[in-house]
RORO-521458 format. One line per field, with one value per atom (N, C-alpha, C): y, z, x; chain; residue number from 1; atom name. Coordinates in steps of 0.02 Angstrom, whole numbers, plus 50000, padded with zeros to 5 digits. Layout:
<nodes>
v = Y; ...;
w = Z; ...;
u = X; ...;
kette = A; ...;
nr = NUM; ...;
atom = CA; ...;
</nodes>
This chain:
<nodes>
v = 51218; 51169; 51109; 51045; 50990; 50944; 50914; 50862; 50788; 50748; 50700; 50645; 50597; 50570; 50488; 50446; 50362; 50343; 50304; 50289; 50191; 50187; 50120; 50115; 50174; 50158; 50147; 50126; 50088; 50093; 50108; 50143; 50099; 50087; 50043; 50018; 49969; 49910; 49914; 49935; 49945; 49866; 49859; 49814; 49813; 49809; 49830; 49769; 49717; 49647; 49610; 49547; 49501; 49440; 49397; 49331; 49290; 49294; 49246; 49256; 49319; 49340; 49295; 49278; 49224; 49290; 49294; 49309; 49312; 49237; 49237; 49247; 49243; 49292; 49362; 49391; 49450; 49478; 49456; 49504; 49472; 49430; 49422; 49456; 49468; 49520; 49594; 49609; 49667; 49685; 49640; 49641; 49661; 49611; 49631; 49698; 49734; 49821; 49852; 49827; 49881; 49880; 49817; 49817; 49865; 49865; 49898; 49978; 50001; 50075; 50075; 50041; 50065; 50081; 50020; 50068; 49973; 49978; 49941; 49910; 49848; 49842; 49859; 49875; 49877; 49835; 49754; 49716; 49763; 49766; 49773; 49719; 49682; 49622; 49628; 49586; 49618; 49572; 49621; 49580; 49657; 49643; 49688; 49680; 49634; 49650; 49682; 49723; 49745; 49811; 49860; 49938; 49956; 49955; 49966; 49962; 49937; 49921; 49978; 49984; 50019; 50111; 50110; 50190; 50204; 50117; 50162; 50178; 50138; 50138; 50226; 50230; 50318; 50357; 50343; 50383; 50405; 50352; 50352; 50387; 50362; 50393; 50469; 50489; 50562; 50611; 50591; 50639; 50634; 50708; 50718; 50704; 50720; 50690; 50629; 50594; 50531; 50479; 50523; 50463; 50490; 50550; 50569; 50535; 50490; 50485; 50395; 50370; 50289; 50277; 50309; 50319; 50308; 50375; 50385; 50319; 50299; 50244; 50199; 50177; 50094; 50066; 50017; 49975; 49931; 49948; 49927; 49864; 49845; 49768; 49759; 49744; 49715; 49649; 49616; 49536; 49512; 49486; 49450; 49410; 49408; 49361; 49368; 49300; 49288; 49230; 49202; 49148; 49122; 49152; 49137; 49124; 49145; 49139; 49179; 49128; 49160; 49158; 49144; 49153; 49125; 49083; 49036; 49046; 49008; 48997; 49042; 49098; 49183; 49215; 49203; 49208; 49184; 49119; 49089; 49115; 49103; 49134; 49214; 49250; 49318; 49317; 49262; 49268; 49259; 49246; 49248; 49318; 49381; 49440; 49456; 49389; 49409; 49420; 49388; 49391; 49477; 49495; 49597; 49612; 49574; 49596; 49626; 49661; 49684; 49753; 49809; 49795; 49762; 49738; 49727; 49749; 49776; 49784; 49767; 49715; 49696; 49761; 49752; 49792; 49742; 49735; 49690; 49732; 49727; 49766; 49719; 49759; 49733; 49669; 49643; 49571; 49522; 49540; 49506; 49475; 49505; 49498; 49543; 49523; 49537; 49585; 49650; 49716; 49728; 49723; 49750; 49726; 49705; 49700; 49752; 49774; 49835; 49824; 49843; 49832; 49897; 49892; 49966; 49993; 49959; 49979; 50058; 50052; 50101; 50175; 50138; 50205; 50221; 50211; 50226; 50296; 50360; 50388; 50410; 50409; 50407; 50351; 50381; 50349; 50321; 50327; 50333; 50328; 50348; 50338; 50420; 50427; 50489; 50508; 50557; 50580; 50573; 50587; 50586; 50538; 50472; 50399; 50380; 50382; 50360; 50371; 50430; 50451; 50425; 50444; 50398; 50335; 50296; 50222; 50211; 50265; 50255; 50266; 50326; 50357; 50328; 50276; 50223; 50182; 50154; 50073; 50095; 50157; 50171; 50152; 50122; 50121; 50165; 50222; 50274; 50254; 50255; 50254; 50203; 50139; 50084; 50085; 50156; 50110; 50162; 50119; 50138; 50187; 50190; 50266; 50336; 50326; 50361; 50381; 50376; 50386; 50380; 50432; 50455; 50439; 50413; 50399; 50468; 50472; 50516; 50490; 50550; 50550; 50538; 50456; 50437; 50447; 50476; 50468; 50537; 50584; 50622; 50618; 50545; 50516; 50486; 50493; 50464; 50540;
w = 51696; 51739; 51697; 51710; 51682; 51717; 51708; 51734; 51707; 51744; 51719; 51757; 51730; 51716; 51712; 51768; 51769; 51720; 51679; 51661; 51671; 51702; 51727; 51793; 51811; 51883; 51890; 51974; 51969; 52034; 52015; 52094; 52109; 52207; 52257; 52268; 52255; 52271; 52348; 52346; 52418; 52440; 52508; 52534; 52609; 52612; 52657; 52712; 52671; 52689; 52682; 52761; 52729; 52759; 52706; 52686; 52732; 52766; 52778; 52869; 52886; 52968; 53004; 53051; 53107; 53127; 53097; 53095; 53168; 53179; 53253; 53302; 53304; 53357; 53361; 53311; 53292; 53324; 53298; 53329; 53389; 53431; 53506; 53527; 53509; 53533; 53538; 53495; 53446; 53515; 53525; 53549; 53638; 53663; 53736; 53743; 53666; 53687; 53662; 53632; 53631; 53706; 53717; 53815; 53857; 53834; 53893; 53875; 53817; 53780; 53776; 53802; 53789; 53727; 53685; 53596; 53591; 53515; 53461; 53432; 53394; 53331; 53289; 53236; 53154; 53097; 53111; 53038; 52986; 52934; 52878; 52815; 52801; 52752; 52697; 52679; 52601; 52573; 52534; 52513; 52463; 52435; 52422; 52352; 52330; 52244; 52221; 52298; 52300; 52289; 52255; 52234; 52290; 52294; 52368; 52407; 52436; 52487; 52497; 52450; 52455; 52456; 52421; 52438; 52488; 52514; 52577; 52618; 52643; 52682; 52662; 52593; 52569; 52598; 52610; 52628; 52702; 52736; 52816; 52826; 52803; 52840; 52787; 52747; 52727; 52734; 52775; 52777; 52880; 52888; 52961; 53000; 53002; 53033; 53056; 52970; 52982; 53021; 53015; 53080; 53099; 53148; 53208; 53257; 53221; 53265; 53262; 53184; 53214; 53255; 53257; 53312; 53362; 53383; 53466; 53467; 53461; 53454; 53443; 53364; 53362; 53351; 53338; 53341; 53261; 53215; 53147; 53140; 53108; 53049; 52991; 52947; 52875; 52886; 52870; 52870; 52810; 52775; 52719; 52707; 52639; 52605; 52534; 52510; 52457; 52456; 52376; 52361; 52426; 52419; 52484; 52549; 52550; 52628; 52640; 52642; 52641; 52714; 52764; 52821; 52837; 52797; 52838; 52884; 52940; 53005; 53063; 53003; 53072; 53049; 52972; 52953; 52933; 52966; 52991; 53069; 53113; 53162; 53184; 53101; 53103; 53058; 53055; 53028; 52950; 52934; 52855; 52820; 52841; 52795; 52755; 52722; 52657; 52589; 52629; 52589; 52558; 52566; 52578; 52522; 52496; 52443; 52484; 52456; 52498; 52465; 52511; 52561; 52623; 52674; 52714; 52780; 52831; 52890; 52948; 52993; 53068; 53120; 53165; 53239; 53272; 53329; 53389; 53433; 53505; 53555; 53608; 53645; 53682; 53723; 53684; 53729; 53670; 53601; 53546; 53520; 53541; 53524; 53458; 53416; 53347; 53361; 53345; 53347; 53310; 53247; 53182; 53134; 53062; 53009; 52968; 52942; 52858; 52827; 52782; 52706; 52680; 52648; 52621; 52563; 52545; 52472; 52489; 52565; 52607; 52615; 52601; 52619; 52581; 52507; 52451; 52438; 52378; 52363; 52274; 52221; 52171; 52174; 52149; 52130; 52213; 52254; 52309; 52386; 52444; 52503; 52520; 52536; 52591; 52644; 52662; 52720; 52773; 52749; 52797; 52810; 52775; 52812; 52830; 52826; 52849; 52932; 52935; 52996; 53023; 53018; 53035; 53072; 53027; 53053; 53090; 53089; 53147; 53202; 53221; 53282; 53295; 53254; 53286; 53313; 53294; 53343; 53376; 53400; 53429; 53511; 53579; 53632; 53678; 53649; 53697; 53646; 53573; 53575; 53583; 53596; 53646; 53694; 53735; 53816; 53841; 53885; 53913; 53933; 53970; 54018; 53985; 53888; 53869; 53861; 53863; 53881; 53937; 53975; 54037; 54050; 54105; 54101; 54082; 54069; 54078; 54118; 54116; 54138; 54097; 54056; 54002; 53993; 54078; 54083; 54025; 54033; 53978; 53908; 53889; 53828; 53802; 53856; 53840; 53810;
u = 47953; 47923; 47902; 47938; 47902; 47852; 47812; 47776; 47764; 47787; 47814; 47749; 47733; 47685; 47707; 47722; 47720; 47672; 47658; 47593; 47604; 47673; 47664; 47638; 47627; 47593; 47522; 47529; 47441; 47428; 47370; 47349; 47301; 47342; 47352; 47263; 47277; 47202; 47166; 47114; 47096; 47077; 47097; 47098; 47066; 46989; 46978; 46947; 46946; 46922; 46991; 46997; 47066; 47033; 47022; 47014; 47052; 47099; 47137; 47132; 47080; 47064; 47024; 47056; 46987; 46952; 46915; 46854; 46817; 46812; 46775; 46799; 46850; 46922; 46910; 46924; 46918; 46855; 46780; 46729; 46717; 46751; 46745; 46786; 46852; 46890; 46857; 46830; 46784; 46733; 46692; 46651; 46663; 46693; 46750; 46758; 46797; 46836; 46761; 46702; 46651; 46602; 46610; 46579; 46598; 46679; 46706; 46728; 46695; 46689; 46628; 46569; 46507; 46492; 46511; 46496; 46472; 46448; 46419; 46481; 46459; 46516; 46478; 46490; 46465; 46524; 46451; 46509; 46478; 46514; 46516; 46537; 46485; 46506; 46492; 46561; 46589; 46638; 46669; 46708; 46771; 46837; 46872; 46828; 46815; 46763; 46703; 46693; 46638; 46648; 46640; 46640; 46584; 46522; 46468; 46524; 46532; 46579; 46639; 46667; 46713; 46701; 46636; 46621; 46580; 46544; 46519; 46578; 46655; 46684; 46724; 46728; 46755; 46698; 46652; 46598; 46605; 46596; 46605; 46693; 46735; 46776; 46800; 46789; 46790; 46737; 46712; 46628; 46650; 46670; 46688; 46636; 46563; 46513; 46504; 46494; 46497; 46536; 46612; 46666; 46664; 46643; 46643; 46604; 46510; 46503; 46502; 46530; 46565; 46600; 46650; 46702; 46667; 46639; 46602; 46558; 46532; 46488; 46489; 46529; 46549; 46616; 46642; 46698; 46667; 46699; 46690; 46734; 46702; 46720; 46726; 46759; 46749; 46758; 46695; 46679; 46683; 46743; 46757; 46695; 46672; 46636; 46666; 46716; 46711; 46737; 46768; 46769; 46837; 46876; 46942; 46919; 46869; 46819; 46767; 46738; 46630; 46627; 46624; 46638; 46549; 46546; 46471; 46454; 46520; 46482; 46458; 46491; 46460; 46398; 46419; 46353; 46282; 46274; 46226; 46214; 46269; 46253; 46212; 46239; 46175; 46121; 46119; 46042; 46050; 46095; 46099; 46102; 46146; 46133; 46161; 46189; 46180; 46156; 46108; 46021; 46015; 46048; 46025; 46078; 46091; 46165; 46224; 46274; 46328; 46331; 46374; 46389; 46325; 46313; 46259; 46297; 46258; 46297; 46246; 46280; 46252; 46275; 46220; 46264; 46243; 46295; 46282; 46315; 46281; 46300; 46319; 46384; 46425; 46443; 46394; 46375; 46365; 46392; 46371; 46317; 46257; 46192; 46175; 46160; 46139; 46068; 46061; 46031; 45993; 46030; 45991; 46036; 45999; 46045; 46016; 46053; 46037; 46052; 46004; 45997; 46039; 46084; 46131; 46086; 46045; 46008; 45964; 45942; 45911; 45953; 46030; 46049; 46106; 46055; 46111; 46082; 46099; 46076; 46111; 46068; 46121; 46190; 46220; 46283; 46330; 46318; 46354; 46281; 46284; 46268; 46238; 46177; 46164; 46208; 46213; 46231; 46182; 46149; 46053; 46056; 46035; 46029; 46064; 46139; 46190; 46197; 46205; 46174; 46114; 46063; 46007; 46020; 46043; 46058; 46122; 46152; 46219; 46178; 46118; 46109; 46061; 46025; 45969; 45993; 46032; 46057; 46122; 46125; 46208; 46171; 46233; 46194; 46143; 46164; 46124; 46059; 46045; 45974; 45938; 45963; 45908; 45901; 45953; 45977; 45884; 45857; 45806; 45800; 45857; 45878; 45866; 45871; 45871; 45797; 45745; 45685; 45648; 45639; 45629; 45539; 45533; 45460; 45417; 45356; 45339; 45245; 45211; 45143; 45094; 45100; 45044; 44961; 44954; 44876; 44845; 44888; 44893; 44860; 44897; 44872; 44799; 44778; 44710; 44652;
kette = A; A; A; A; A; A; A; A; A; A; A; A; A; A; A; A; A; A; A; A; A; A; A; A; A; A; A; A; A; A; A; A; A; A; A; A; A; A; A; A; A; A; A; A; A; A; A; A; A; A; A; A; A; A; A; A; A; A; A; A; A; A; A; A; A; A; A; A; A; A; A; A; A; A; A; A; A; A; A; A; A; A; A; A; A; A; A; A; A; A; A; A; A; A; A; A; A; A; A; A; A; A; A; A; A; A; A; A; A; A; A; A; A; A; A; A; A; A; A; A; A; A; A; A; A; A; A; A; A; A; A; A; A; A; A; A; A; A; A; A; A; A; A; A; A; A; A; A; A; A; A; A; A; A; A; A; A; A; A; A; A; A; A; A; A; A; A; A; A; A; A; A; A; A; A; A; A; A; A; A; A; A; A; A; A; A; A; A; A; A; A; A; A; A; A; A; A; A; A; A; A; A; A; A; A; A; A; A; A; A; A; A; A; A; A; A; A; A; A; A; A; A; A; A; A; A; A; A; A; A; A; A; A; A; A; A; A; A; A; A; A; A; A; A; A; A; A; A; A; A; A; A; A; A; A; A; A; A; A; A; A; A; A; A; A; A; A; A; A; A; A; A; A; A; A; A; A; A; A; A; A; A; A; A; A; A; A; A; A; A; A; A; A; A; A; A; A; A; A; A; A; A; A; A; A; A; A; A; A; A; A; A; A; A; A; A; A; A; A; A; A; A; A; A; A; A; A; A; A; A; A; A; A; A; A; A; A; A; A; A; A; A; A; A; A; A; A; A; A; A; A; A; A; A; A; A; A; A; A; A; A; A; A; A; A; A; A; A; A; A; A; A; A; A; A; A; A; A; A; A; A; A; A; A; A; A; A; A; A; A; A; A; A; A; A; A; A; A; A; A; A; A; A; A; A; A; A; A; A; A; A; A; A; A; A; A; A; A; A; A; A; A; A; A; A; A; A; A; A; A; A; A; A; A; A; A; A; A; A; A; A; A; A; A; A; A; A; A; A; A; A; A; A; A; A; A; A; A; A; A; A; A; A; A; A; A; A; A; A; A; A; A; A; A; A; A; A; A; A; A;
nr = 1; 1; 1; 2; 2; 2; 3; 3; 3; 4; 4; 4; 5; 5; 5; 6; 6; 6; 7; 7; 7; 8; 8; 8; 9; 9; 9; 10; 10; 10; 11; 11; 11; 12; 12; 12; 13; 13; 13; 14; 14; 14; 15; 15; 15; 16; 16; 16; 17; 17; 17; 18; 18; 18; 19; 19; 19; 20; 20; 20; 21; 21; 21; 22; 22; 22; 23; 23; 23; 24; 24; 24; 25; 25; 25; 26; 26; 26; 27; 27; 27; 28; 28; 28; 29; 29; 29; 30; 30; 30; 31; 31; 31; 32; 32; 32; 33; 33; 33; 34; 34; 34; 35; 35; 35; 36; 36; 36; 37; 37; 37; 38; 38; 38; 39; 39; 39; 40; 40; 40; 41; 41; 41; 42; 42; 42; 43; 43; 43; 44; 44; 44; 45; 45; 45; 46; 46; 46; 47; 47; 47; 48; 48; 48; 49; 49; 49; 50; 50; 50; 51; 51; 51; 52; 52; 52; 53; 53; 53; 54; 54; 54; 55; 55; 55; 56; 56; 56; 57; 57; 57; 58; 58; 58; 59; 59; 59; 60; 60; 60; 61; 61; 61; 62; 62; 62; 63; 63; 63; 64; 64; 64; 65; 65; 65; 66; 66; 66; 67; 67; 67; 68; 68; 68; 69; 69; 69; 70; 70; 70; 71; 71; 71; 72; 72; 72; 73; 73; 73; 74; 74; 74; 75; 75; 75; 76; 76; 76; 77; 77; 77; 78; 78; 78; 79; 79; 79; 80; 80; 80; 81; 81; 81; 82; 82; 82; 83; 83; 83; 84; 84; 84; 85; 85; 85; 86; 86; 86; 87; 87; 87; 88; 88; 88; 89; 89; 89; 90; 90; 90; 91; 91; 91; 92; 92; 92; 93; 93; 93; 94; 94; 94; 95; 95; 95; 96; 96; 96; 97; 97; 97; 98; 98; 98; 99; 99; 99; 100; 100; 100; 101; 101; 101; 102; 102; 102; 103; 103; 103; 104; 104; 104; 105; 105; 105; 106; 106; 106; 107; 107; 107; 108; 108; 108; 109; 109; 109; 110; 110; 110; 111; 111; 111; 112; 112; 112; 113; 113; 113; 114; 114; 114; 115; 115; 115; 116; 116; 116; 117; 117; 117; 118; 118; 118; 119; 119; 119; 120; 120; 120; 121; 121; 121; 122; 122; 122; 123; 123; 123; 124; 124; 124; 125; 125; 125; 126; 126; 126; 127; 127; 127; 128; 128; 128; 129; 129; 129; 130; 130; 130; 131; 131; 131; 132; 132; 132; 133; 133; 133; 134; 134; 134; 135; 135; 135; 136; 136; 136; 137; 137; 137; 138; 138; 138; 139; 139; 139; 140; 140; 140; 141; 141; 141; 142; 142; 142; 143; 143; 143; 144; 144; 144; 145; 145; 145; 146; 146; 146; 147; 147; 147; 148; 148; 148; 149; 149; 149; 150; 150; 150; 151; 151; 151; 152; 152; 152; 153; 153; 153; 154; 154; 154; 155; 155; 155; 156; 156; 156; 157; 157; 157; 158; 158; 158; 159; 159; 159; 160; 160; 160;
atom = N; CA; C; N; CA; C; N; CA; C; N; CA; C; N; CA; C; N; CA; C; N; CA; C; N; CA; C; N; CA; C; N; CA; C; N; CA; C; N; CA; C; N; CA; C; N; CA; C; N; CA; C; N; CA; C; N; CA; C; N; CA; C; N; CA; C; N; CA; C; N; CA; C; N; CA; C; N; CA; C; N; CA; C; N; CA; C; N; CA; C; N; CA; C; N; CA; C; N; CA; C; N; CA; C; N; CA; C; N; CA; C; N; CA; C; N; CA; C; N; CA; C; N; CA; C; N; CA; C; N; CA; C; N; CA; C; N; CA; C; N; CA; C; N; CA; C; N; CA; C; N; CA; C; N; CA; C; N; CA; C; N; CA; C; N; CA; C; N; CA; C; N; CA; C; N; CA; C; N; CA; C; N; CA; C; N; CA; C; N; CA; C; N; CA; C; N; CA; C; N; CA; C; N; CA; C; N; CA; C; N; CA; C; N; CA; C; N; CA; C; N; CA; C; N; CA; C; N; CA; C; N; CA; C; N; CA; C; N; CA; C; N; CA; C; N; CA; C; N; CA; C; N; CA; C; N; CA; C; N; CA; C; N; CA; C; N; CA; C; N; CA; C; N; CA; C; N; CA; C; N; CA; C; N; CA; C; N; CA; C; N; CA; C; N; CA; C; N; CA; C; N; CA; C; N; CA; C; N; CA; C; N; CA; C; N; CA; C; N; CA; C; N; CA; C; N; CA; C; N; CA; C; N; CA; C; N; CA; C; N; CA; C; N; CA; C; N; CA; C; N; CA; C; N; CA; C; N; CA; C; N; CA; C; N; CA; C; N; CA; C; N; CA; C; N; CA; C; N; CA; C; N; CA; C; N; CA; C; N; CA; C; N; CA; C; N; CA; C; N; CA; C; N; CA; C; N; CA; C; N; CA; C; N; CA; C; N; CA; C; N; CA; C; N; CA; C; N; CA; C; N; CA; C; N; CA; C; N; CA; C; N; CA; C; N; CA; C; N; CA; C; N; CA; C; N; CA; C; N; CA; C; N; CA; C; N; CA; C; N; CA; C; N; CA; C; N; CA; C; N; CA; C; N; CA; C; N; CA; C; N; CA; C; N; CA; C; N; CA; C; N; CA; C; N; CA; C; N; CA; C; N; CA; C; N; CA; C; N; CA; C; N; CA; C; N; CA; C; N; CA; C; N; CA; C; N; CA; C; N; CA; C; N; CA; C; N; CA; C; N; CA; C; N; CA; C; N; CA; C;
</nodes>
């Protein structure tokens, strides 16, 4: 048995951000198919030079939990920020998050109203991302946990 070994090879550049995307097309389109799926978007802004970036996205989609419940819940983005295109004018429109370093991630719900921005620094752990917070912050801002409905009145007089 031999094993033979390229050592001119080079393993494939993740590319998870593209510079050259209308952008504002994109998460209005984005936004439309999460109205009409009852889910969230989750930008994720970044950039391909970003290593954060790239293991939270290894994180979320190899950890079965974790895309089980982006999926169910949101409609994802990678929002280019770099020198090819910083994408200003959306990101003024959210508030500026890139104040938070990168990766940073917005949710806006179905109507493109800006939700929450996160700080990823929250839901790093060691070398890489929790499972725990990760979660966490998917199942805080997913629609069922703002939608009102999801908290049933109850009998406050109780509380006193």
């Amino acid at each position: 048995m031999f094993l033979i070994i390229d050592l001119n090879a080079q393993t494939a550049e993740v590319k998870l951000y593209n510079p050259e995307a209308d952008a504002k097309t994109d998460l209005q389109n984005l936004v439309a198919k999460a109205n009409a799926e009852g889910k969230h978007v989750l930008v994720q802004i970044g950039g391909n030079w970003c290593s954060w970036c790239v293991k939270f996205n290894k994180k979320v989609t190899e950890n079965d939990t974790l895309k089980s419940v982006l999926t169910e819940k949101y409609i994802t983005y990678h929002l280019n920020y770099s020198k090819e295109n910083w994408n200003e004018d959306i990101l003024a429109n959210l508030g500026y998050p890139q104040r938070f370093g990168f990766p940073v991630f917005v949710v806006l719900d179905g109507k493109g109203n800006r939700l929450h921005t996160q700080n990823s620094v929250y839901l790093e752990e060691d070398k890489s991302y929790s499972t725990k917070e990760v979660l966490e912050f998917f199942n805080s801002w997913s629609p069922t946990a703002i939608d009102p409905k999801s908290y049933p009145s109850k009998d406050r007089s109780k509380l006193n």
